[in-house]
DRENMIZA-875913 format. One record per atom (N, C-alpha, C, O): x, y, z. Coordinates in steps of 0.2 Angstrom, whole numbers, padded with zeros to 4 digits, always signed. Example, Ala and Ser with C-alpha at 12.3 -4.5 7.8 and 13.67 -1.06 7.14 Angstrom:
<recs>
+0066-0028+0039+0062-0022+0039+0066-0016+0039+0071-0017+0042+0064-0011+0035+0068-0005+0036+0064+0000+0039+0067+0006+0040
</recs>
This chain:
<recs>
+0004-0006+0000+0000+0000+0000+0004+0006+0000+0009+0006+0004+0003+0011-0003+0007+0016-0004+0005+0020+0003+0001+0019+0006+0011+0027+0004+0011+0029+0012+0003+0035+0010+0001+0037+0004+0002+0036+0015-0006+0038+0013-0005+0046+0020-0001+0045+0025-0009+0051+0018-0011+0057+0023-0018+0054+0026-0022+0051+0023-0017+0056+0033-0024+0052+0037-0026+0059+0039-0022+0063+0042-0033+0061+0037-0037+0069+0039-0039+0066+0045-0042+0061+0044-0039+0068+0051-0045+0068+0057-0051+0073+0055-0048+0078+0052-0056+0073+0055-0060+0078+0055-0066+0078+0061-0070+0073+0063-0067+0085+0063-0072+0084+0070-0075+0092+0068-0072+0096+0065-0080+0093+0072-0085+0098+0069-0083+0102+0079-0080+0100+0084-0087+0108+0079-0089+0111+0086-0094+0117+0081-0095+0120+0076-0097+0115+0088-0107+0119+0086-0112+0114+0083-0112+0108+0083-0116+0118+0079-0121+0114+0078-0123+0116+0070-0126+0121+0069-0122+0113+0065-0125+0116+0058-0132+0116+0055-0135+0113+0051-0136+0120+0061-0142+0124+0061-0140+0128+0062-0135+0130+0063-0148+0135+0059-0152+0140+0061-0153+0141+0067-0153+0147+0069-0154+0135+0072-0158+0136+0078-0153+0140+0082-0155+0146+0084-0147+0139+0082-0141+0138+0085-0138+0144+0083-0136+0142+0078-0136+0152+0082-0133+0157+0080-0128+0156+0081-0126+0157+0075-0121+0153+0085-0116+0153+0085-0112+0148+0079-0113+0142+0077-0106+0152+0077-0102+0149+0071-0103+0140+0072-0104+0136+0077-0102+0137+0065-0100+0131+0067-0093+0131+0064-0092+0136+0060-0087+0126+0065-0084+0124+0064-0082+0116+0062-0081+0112+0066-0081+0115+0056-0076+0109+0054-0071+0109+0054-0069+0112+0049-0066+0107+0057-0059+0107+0055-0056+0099+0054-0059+0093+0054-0050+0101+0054-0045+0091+0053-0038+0094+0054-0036+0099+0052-0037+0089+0056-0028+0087+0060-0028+0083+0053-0032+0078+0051-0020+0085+0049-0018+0080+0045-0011+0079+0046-0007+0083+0047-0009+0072+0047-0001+0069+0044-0001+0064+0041-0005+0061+0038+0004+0062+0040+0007+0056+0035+0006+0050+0039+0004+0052+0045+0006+0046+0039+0004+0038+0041+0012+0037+0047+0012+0035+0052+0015+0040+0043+0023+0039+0046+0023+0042+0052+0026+0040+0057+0019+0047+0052+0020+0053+0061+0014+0051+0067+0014+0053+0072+0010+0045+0062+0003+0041+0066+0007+0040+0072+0003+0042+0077+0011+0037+0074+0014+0031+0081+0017+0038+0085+0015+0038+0091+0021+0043+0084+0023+0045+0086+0016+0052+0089+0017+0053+0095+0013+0054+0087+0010+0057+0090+0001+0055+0095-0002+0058+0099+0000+0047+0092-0002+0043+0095+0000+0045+0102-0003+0047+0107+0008+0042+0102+0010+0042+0110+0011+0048+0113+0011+0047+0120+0011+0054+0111+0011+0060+0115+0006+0061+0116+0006+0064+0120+0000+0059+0114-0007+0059+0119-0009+0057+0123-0014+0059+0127-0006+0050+0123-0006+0046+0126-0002+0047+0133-0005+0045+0139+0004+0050+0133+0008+0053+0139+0004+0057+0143+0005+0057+0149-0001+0062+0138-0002+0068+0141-0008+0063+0147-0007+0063+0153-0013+0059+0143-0017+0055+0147-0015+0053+0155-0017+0054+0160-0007+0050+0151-0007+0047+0160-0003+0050+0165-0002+0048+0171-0001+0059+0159+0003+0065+0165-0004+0065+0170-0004+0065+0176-0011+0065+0166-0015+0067+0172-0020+0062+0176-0023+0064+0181-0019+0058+0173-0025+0051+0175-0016+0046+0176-0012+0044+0172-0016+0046+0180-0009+0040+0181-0014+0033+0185-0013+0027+0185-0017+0036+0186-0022+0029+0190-0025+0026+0185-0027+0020+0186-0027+0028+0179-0031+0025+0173-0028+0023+0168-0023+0025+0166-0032+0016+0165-0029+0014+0158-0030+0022+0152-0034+0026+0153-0025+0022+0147-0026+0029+0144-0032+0029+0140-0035+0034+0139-0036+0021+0138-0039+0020+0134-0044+0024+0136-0047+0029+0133-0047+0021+0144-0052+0025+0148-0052+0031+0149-0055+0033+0154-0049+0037+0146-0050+0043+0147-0049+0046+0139-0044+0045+0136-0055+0051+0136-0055+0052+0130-0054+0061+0132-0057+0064+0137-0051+0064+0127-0049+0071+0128-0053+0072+0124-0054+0070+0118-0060+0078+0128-0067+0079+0125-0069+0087+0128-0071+0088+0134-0067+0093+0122-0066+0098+0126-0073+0100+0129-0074+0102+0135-0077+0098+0126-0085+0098+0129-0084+0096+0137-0084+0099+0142-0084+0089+0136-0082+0087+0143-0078+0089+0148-0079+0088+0154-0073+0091+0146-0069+0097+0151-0071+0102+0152-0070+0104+0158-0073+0107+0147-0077+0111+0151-0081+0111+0158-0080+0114+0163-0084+0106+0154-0093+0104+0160-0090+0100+0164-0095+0096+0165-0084+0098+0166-0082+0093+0171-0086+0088+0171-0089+0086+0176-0088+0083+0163-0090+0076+0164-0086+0071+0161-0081+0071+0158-0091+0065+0163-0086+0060+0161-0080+0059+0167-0081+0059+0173-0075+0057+0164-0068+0057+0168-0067+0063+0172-0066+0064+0178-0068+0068+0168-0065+0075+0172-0071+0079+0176-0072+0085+0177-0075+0072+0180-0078+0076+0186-0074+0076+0191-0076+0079+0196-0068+0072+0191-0063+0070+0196-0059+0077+0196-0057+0079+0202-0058+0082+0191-0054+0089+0191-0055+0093+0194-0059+0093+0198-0051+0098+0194-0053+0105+0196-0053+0108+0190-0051+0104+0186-0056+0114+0187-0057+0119+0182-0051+0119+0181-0050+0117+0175-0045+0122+0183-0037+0123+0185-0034+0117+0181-0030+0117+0177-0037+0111+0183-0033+0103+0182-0036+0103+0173-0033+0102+0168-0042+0105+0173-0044+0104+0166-0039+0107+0162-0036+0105+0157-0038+0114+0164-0036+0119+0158-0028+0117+0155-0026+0117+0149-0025+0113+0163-0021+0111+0163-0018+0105+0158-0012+0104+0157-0026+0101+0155-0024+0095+0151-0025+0101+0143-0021+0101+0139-0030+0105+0144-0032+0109+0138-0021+0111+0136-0018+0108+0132-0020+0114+0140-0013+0118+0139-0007+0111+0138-0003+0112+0134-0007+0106+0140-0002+0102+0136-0005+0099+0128-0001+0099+0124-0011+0097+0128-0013+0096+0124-0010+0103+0115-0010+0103+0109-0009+0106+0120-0011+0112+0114-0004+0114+0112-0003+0116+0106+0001+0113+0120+0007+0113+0118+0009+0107+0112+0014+0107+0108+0006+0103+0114+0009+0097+0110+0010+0097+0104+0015+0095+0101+0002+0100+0101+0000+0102+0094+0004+0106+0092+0006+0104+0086+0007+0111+0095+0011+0118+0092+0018+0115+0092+0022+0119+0090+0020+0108+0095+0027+0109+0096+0031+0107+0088+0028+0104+0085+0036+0109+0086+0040+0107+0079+0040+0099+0079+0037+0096+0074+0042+0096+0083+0042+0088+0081+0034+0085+0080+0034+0078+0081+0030+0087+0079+0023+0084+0080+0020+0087+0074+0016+0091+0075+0022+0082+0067+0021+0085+0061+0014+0084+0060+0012+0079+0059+0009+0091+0059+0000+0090+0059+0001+0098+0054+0004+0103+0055-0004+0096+0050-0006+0101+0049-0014+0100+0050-0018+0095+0050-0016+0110+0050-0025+0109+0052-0026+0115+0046-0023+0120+0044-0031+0111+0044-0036+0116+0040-0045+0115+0042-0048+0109+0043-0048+0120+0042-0053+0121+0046-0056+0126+0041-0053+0130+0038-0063+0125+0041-0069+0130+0039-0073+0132+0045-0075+0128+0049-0076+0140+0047-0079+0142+0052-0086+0146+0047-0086+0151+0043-0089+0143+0048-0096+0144+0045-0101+0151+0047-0106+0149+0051-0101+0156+0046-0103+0161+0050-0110+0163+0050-0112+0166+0045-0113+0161+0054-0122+0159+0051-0124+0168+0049-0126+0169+0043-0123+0171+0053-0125+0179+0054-0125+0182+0046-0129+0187+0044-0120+0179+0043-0121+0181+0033-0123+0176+0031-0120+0177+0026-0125+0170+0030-0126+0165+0026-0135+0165+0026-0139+0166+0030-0136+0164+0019-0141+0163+0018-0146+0159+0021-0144+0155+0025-0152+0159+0020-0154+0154+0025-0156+0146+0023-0158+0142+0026-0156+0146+0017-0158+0141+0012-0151+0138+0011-0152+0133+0009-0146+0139+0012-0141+0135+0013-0139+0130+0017-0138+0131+0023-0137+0124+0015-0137+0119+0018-0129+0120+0021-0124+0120+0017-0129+0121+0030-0123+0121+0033-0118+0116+0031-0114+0116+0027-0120+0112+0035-0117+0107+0034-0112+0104+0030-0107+0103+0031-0117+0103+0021-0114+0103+0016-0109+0108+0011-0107+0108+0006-0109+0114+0015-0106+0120+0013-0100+0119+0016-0095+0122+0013-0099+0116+0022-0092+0114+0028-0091+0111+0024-0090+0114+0019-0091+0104+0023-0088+0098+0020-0085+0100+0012-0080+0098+0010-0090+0105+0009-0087+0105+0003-0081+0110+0003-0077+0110-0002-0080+0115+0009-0076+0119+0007-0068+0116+0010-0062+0116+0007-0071+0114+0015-0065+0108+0019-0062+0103+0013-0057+0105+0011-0064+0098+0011-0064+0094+0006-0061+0097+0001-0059+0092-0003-0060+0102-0003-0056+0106-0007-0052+0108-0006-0047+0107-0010-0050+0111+0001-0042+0113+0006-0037+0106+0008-0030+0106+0008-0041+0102+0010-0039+0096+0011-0035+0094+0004-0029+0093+0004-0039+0093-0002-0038+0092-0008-0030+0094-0010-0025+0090-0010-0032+0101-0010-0027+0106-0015-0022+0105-0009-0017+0104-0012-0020+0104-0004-0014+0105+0002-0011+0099-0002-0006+0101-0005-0014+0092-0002-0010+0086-0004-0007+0088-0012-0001+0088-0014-0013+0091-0016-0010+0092-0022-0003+0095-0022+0002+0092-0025-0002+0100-0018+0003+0103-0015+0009+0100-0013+0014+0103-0015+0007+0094-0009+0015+0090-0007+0015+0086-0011+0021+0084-0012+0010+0083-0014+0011+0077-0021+0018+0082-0026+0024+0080-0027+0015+0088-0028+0021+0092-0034+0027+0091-0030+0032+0091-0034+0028+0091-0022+0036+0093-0019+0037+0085-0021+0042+0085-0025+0034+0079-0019+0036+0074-0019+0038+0073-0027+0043+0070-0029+0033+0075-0031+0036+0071-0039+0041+0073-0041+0045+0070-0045+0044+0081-0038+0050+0085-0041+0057+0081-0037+0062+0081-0039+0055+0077-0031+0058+0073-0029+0061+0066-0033+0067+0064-0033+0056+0064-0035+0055+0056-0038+0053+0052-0035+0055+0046-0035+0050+0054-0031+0044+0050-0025+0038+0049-0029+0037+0053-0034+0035+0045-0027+0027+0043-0028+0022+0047-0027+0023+0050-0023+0015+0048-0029+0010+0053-0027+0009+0050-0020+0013+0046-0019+0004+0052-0015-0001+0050-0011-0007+0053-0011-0009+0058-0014-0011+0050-0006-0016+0050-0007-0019+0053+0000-0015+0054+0005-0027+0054+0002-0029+0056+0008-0035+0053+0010-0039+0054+0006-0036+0049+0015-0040+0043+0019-0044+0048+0025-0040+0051+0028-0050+0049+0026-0055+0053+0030-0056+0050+0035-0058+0044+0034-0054+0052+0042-0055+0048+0048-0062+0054+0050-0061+0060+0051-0069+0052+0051-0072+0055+0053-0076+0053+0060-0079+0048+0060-0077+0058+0066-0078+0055+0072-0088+0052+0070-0092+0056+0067-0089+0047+0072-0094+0043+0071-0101+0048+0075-0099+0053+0079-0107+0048+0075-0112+0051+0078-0117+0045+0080-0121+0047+0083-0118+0040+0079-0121+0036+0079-0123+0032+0072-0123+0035+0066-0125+0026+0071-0124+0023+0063-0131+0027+0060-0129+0032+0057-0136+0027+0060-0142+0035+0057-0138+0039+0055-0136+0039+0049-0135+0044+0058-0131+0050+0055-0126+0050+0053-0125+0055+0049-0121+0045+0054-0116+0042+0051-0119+0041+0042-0116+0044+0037-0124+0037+0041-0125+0035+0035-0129+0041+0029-0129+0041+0023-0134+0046+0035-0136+0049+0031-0128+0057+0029-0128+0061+0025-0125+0056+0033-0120+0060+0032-0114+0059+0026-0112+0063+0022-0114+0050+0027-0109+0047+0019-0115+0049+0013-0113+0050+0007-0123+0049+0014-0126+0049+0007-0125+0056+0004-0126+0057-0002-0123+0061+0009-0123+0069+0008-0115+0067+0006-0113+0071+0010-0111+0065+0005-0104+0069+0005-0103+0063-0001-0097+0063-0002-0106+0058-0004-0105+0052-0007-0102+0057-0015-0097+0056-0016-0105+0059-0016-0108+0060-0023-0101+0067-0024-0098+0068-0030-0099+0070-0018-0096+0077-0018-0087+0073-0019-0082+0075-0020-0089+0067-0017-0081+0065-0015-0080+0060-0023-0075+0058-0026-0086+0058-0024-0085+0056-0032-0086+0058-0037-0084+0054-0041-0089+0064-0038-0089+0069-0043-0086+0076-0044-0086+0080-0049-0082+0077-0037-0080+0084-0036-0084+0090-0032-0090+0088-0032-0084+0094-0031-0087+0101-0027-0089+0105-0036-0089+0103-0042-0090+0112-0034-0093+0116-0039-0087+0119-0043-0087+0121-0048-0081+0118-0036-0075+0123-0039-0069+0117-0042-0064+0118-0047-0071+0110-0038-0065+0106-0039-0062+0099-0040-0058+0098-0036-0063+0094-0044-0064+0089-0042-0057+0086-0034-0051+0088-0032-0059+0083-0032-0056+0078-0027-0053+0073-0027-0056+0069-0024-0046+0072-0031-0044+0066-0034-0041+0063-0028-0041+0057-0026-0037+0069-0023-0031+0066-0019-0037+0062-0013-0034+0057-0009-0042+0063-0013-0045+0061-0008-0050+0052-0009-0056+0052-0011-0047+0046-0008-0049+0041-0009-0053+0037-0007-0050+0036-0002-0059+0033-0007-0062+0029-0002-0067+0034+0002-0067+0040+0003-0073+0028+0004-0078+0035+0008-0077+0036+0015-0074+0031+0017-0078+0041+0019-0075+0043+0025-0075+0035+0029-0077+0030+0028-0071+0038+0035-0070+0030+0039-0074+0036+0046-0072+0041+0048-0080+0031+0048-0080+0035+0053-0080+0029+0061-0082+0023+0061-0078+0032+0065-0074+0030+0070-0077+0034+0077-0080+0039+0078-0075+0029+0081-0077+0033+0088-0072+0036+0091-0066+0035+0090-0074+0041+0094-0066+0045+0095-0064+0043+0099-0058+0042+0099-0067+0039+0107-0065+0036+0112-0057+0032+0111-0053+0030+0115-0058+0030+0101-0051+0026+0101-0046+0028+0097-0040+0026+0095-0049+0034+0097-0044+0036+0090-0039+0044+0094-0041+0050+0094-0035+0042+0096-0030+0050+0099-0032+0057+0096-0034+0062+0099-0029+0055+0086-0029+0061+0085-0037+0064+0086-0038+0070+0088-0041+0060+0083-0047+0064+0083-0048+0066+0090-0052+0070+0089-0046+0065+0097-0047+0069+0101-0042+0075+0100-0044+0080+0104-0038+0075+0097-0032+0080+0096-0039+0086+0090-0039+0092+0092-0042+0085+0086-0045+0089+0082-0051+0092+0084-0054+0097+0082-0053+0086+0089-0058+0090+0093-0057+0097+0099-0061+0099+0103-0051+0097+0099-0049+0101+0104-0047+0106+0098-0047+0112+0099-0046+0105+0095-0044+0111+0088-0050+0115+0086-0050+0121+0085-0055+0111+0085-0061+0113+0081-0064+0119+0088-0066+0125+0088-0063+0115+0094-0067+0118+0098-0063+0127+0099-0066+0132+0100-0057+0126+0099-0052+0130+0099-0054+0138+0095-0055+0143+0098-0054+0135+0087-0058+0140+0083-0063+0143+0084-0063+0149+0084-0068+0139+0086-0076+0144+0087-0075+0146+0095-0080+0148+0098-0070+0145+0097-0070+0150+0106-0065+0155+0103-0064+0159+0108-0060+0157+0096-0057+0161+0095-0063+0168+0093-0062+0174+0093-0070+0163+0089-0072+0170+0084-0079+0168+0087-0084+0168+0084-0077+0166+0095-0085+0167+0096-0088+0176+0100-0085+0181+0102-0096+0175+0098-0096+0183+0101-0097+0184+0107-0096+0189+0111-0099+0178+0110-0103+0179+0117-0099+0175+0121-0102+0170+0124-0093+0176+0122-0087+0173+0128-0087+0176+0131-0086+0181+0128-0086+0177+0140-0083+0180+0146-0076+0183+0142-0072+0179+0138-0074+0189+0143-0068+0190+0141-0063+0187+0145-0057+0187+0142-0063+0183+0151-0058+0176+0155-0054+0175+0149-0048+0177+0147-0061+0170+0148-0061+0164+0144-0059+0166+0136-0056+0163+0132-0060+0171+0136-0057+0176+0129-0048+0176+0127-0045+0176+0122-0048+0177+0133-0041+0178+0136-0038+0172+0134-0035+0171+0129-0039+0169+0138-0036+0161+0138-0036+0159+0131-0030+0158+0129-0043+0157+0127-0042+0153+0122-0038+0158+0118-0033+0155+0115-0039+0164+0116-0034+0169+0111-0027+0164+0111-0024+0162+0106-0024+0163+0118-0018+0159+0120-0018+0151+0117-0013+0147+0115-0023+0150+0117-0023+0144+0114-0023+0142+0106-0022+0137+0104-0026+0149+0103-0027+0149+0099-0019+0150+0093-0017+0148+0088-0015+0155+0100-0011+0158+0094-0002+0151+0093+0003+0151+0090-0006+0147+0099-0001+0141+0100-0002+0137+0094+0002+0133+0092-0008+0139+0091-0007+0131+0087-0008+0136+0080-0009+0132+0074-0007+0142+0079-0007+0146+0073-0003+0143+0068-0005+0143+0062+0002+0140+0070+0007+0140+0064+0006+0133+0061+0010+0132+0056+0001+0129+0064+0002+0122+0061-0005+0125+0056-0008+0119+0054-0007+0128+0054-0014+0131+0048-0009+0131+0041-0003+0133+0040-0013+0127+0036-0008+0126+0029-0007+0134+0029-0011+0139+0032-0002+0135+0025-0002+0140+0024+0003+0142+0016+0008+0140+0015-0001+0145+0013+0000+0147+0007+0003+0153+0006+0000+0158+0008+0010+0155+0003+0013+0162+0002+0012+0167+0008+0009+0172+0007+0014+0164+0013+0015+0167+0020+0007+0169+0023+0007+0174+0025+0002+0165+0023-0005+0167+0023-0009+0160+0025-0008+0155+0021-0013+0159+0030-0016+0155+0032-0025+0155+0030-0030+0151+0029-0025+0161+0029-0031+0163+0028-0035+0160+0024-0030+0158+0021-0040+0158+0021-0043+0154+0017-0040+0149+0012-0042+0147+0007-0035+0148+0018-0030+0139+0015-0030+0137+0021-0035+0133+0021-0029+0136+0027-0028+0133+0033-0035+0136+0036-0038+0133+0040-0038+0141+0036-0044+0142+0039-0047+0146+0034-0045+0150+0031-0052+0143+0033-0057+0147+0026-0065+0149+0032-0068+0145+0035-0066+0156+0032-0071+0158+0034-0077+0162+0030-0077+0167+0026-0081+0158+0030-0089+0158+0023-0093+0160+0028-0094+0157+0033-0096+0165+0025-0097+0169+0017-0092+0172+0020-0090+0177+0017
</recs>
């Protein structure tokens, strides 16, 4: 099998009307080859704070840190922020090769007859696309092989799961409006995050973004994630010194 890009991808918010606040899609990408090692720095950070638990049984779930549930009603507020901040360190560090690119959805201009949802995925799915196309031209000026990119998507239940592969079936085999989708292979793998590291890693990313451009945050909490935000800035694809609608694309 040839070496493949594995996208994590995880949402924060909700892609309704009902809901005014942004949503976010984002995804953590690496090579197959940086899977094991950033596996186990998650893994580490697990048992820097649960040392009495297997790592399996604790899932890094910014929701659930927040709200102290799950594992982390045993925390303090202080002890959470504490897993958020290695977490984030880890992501930003040089040795922990990830790139993120991310769509933030801004309900406030978007029409209302647009479908949320499939407006994320398709814009994501194009950035995704064009990045690999990106490192395929460095690898062929090499004499390397193309590769390809395989969709780790966190699971909702098999119902949503399926009617979400039927919404994105069609986009991932025909292409979007602006692009086709070649580097992207095979239909989404969707997965529970409980087992999957990095997708807890993207899910702390996604959540990260919409606490960066949300409007109704305590300025604390403002404070903080700014900090968190500007840690992981530099892993956003970025194009001719510019992140902005290549590592985060913000629509309309």
């Amino acid at each position: 099998m040839k070496p493949v890009f594995l996208a994590y991808v995880d949402s924060s918010g909700r892609p309704t009307f009902e809901d005014s606040e942004n949503f976010v899609l984002a995804s953590v990408i690496t090579q197959e080859s940086n899977w094991q090692y950033i596996d186990n720095g998650v893994k580490k950070i697990k048992i820097k704070h649960f040392p009495s638990l297997p790592d399996d049984d604790v899932e890094i779930h910014a929701k659930d840190m927040i709200k102290h549930q799950r594992v982390f009603t045993s925390l303090t507020p202080k002890e959470c922020y504490a897993v958020f901040t290695d977490v984030f360190d880890f992501i930003a560090d040089k040795d922990t090769n990830v790139t993120i690119i991310a769509v933030l959805i801004d309900k406030s201009k978007l029409y209302r007859d647009r479908d949320i949802e499939t407006w994320a995925y398709r814009l994501l799915f194009e950035r995704i696309n064009k990045f690999i196309e990106r490192r395929n031209n460095e690898l062929l000026k090499a004499q390397f092989s193309r590769e390809y990119g395989i969709l780790i998507m966190d699971s909702e239940g098999t119902t949503k799961d399926n009617n979400l592969r039927r919404k994105l079936f069609l986009m991932l085999r025909q292409g979007t409006l602006y692009s086709q989708l070649g580097c992207l292979i095979e239909d989404p793998l969707f997965t529970d995050s409980k087992w999957r590291n990095l997708s807890q890693l993207v899910d702390c990313v996604a959540y990260c973004i919409r606490k960066k451009y949300r409007t109704n945050t305590p300025s604390d909490f403002t404070t903080l994630w700014e900090g968190y935000y500007t840690k992981i800035e530099s892993k956003f694809d970025t194009v001719s010194g510019n992140y902005l609608g290549y590592g985060l694309k913000i629509f309309p």
